[in-house]
N, C-alpha and C positions, 0 to 999 in steps of 0.2 A: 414140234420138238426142235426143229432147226433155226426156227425163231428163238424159241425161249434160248439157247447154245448161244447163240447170235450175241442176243442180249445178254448173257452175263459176260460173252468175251470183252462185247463193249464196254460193258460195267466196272470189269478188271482192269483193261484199259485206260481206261479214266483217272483210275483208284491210283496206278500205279504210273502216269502222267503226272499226280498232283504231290504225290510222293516225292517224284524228280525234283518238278518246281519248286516245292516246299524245303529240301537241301541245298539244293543251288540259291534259295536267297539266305540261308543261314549260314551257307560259305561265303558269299559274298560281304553278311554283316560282321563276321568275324574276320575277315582278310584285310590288307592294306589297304588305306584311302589315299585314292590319288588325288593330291591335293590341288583346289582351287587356285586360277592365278592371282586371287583377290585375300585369300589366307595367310595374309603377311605373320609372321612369327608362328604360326602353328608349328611349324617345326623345331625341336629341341634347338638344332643347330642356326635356326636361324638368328642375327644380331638383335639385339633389342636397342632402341632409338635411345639416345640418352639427348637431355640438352645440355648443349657446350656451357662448360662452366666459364663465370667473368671474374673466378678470384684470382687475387693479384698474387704471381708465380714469383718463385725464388730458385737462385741458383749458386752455385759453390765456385768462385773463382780459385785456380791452383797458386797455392803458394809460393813466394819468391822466395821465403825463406826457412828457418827450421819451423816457425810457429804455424798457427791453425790458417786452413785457407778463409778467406774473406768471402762472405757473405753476399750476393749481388741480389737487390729488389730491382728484378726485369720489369718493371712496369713502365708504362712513361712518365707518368706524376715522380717516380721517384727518381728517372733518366733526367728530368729534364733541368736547365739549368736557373734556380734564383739567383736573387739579388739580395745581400741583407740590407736592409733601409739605413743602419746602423751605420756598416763600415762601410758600403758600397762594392763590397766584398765578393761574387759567385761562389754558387756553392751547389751539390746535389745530393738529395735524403738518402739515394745506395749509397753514398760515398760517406757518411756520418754513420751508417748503419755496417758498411765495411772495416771501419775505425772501433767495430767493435763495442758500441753503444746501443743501449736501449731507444730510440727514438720515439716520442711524439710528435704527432704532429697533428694540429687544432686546427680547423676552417674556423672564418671569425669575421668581425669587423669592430670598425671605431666604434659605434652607434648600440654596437650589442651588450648590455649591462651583463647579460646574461653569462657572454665570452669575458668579460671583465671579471667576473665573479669566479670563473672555472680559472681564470688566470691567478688570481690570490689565491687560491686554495695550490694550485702548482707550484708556486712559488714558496711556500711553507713547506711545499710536501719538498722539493728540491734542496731546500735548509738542510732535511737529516740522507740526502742522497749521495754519491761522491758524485762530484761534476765530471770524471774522468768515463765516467760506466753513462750515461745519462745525459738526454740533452730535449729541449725542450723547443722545437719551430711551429710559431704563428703565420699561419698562410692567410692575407687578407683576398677574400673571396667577393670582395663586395668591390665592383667596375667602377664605379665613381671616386671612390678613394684613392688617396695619392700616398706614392711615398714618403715624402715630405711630414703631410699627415698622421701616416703609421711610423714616423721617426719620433716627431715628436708625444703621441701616445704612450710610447714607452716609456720616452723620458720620463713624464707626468706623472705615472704608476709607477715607476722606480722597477720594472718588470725586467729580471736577468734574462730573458729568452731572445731568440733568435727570430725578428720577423721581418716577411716576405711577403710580395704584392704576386696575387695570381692570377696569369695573364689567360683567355680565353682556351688556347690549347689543353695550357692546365690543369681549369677548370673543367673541360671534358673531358679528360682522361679520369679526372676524382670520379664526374658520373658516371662511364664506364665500368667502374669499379665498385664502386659504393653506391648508386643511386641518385635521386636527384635530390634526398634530405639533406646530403653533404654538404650541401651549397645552402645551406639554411643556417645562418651562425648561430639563431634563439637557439636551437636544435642541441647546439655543444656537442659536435663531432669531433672525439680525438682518435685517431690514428695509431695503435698502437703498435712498434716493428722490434721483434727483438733480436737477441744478437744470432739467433738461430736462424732468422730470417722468417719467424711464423708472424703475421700480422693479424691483430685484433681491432675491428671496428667499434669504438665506446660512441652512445648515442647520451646524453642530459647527464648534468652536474654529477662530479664524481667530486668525494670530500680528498682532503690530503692522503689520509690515512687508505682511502682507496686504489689511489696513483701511487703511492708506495707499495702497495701490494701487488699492483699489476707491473712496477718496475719488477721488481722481486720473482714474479713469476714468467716474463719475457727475459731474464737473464743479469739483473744489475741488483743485488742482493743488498 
């Protein structure tokens, strides 16, 4: 008899051992997890990684006087200083773009029928624009060509626009921001800045009637 007692104390024992065990893990799956040092973001609060963005930024210069403040395109491509082939002239796209103007501005070369073709259709589309809201710069992207060169191209096409030789810094700063098709004239990359300072990237032939509607929708109506 004191065997059989024995054994069911042990029995109970057991029973009520596995009982314990058996809450203490269902406290455990329901309570906080302390988190691994390898569970990057499991936490609500923790940052989520973004990649830095390369669009080209804008910023509000303050006004000298009672009208709106001036537009600044912080970039370097638009900081930095040309040359027109034309007048021999300096010149920079914030600074055309601060004057309140819609700007283009086309990567190209001599050689590109292609940039020749997007340049006729500009220059119809310019016919019904005001020249005072609107302005049109060809950046020669191609290292072999000379000023001289894109001077007289213009003349030959009878082309109103403003163009300029793009020197190696330049050029890197377009890729930086645009890519490396920028630098591809077949391609017809225009550049488009408006007077708000929002920049659109246009990639292959755009007709007149297309360049008047993106002037119109960057600000020069």
């Amino acid at each position: 008899m004191v065997t059989a007692a024995a054994d069911v104390r042990t029995r109970a024992g057991l029973a009520a051992l596995l009982v314990v065990l058996v809450l203490a893990a269902c406290t455990g799956a329901a309570g906080p997890r302390t988190p691994n040092p390898g569970d990057v973001g499991s936490s609500p609060a923790s940052p989520t990684a973004t990649r830095p963005s390369q669009a080209p930024t804008t910023s509000v210069a303050p006004s000298s006087g009672s009208g709106p403040a001036a537009v600044v395109i912080d970039r370097p491509w638009a900081t930095a200083t040309l040359t027109n082939v034309t007048t021999g002239e300096p010149f920079r796209i914030t600074d055309i773009v601060a004057s309140g103007k819609v700007v283009f501005v086309e990567t190209m070369a001599i050689w590109c029928s292609n940039c020749r073709t997007q340049q006729i259709e500009a220059t119809v589309a310019f016919k019904e624009l005001d020249p005072e809201r609107v302005e049109w710069v060809a950046i020669d992207v191609e290292s072999s060509e000379t000023a001289e060169a894109l001077a007289r191209y213009r003349e030959q096409n009878k082309f109103p626009f403003s163009y300029a030789i793009a020197d190696a810094g330049f050029a890197r700063a377009l890729v930086a921001d645009f890519g490396e098709t920028v630098l591809s004239p077949p391609s017809v990359n225009v550049i488009v800045i408006g007077t708000d300072g929002r920049i659109t990237a246009l990639r292959g032939h755009k007709s007149a009637e297309e360049l008047r509607r993106f002037a119109a929708e960057h600000g020069a109506p």
